[in-house]
C-alpha positions as CSV (number, residue, x, y, z in Angstrom):
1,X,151.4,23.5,8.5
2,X,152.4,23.9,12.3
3,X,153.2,27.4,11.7
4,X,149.5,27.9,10.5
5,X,148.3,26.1,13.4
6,X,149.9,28.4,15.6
7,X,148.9,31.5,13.8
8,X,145.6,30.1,13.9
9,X,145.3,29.6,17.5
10,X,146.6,32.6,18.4
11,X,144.9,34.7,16.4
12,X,141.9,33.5,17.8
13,X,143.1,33.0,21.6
14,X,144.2,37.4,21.1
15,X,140.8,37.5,19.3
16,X,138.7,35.9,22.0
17,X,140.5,38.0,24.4
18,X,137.9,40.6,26.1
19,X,139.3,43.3,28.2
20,X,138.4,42.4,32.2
21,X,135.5,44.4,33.6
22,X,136.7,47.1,36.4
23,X,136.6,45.7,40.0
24,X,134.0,46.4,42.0
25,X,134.0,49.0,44.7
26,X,134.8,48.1,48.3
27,X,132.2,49.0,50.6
28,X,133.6,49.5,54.4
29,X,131.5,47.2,56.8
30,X,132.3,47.7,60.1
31,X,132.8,45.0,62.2
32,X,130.4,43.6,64.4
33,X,131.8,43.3,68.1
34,X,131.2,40.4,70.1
35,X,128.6,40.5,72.4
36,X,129.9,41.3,76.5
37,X,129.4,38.7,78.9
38,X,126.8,39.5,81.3
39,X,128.6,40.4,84.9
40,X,126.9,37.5,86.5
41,X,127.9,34.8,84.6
42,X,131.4,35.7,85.5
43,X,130.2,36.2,89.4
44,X,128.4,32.9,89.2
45,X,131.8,31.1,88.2
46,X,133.7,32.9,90.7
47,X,131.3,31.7,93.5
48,X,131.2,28.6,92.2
49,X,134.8,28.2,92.2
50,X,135.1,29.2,95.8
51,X,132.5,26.8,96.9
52,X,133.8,24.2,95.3
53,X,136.8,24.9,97.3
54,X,135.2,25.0,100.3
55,X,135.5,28.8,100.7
56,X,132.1,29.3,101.5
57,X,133.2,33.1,103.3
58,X,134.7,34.6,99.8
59,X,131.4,33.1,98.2
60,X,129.4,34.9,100.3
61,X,131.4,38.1,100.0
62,X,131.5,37.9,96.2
63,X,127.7,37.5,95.8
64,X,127.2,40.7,98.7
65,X,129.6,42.9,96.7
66,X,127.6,42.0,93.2
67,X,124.1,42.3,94.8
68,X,125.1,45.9,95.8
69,X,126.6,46.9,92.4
70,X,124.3,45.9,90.4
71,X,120.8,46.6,92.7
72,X,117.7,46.8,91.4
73,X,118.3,43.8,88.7
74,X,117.2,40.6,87.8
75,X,120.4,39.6,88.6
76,X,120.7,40.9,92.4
77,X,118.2,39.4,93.0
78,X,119.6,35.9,91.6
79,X,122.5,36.8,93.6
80,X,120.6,37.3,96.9
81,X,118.7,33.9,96.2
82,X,122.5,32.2,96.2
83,X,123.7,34.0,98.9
84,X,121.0,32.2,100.5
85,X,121.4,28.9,99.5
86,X,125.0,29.1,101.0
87,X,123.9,29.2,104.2
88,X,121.6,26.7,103.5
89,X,124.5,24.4,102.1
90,X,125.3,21.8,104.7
91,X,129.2,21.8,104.2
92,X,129.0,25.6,105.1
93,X,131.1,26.0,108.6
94,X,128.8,28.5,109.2
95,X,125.9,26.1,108.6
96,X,122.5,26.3,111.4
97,X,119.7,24.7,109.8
98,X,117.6,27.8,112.0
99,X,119.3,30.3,110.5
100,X,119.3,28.8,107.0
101,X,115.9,28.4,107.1
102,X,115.5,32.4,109.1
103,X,117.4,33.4,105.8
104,X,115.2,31.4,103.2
105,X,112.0,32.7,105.0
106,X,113.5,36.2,104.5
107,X,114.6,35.9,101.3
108,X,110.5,34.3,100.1
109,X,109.1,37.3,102.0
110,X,110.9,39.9,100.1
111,X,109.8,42.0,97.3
112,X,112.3,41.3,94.4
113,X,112.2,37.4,95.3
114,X,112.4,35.5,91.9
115,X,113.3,32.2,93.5
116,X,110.0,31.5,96.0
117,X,109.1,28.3,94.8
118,X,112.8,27.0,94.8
119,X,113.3,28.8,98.3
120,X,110.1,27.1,100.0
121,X,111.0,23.5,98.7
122,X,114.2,24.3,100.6
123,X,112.7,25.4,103.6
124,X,110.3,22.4,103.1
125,X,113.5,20.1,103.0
126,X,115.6,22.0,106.1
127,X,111.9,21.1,108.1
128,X,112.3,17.1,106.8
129,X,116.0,17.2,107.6
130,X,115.4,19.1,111.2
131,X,112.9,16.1,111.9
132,X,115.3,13.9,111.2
133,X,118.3,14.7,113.1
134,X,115.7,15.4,115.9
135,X,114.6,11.6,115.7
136,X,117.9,10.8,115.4
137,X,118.7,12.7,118.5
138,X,115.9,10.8,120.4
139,X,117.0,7.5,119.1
140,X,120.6,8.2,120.2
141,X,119.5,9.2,123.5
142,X,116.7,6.2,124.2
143,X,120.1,3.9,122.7
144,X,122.2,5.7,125.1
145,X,120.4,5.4,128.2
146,X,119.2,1.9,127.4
147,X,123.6,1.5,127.3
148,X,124.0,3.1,130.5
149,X,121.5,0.9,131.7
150,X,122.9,-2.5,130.9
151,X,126.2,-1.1,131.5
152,X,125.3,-0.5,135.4
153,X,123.3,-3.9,135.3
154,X,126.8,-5.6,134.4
155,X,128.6,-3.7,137.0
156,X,126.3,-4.6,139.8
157,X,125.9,-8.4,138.6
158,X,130.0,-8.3,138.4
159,X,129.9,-6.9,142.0
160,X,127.5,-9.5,143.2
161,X,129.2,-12.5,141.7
162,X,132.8,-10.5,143.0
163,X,131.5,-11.0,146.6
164,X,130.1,-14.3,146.4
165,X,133.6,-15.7,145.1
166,X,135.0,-13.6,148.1
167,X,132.1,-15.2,150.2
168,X,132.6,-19.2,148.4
169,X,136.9,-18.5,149.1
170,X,136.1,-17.7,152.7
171,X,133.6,-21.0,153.4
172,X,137.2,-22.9,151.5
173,X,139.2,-21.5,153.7
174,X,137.0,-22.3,156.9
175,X,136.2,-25.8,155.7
176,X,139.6,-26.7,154.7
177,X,141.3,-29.4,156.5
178,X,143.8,-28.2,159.1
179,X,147.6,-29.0,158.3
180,X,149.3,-30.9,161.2
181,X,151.5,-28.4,162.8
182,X,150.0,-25.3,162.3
183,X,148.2,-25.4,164.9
């Protein structure tokens, strides 16, 4: 009865057995290529590398050289706006606020200037911070004078009391009891 079985099951496992459809046809798709990175992403990095390392000079030179290559785009004109807030960047050794703020003015009067409103809020802030070091400059002087003032007022009260100890020894001396014998 086992045999039978068997016979059985593979009569219908051979039976049930139909022959595999032919594969389908590959069809070449080309592969898509990965979009480039725009130039000024990588020029933006650079620059901010060198900033961050206080290289404002190589910054500067970086954003010049891209503005020239690539003239006439959207992102020159990003890169002149940079160039200009370099020289508006306080750490900058090459820092004025009047030439910062001779640069920004520049850079809002141009024609391809994307950055105005950004660039006049920074003009706007050099004005605040220029008023400020100013009054600061004022203070320091008023605080320096009033200084110098005290300072001579101590000298001369230090001279005055110096002379009247020289004048109080000399009445000691003149009003001191004569020793026997040195006469």
């Amino acid at each position: 009865m086992t045999t039978r079985v068997f016979a059985l099951l593979f009569v219908i496992a051979t039976g049930c057995h139909h022959a595999s459809p032919p594969p389908a046809a590959v069809v070449d798709v080309p592969v898509p290529s990965l979009p480039t990175e725009a130039p000024w992403v990588g020029t933006l990095a650079a620059v901010q590398i060198a900033v961050d390392s206080g290289r404002f000079a190589r910054a500067d030179s970086i954003l010049a050289a891209f503005a020239q290559s690539q003239a006439g785009t959207p992102d020159a004109s990003e890169s002149v706006f940079w160039r200009v807030m370099l020289r508006a960047d306080p750490r900058n050794p090459a820092f004025s606020p009047a030439d910062a703020r001779a640069a920004l003015e520049a850079y809002i009067d141009s024609d391809g200037a994307s950055r105005r409103t950004e660039a006049a809020v920074m003009v706007r802030l050099l004005a605040i911070s220029d008023s400020l070091r100013a009054a600061q400059a004022v203070q320091r002087s008023a605080t320096d004078a009033r200084d110098r003032a005290r300072d001579d007022e101590l000298q001369k009260l230090r001279d005055e009391l110096q002379k009247t100890q020289a004048e109080l020894d000399r009445i000691k001396r003149r009003l001191a009891p004569v020793k026997p014998g040195s006469e």
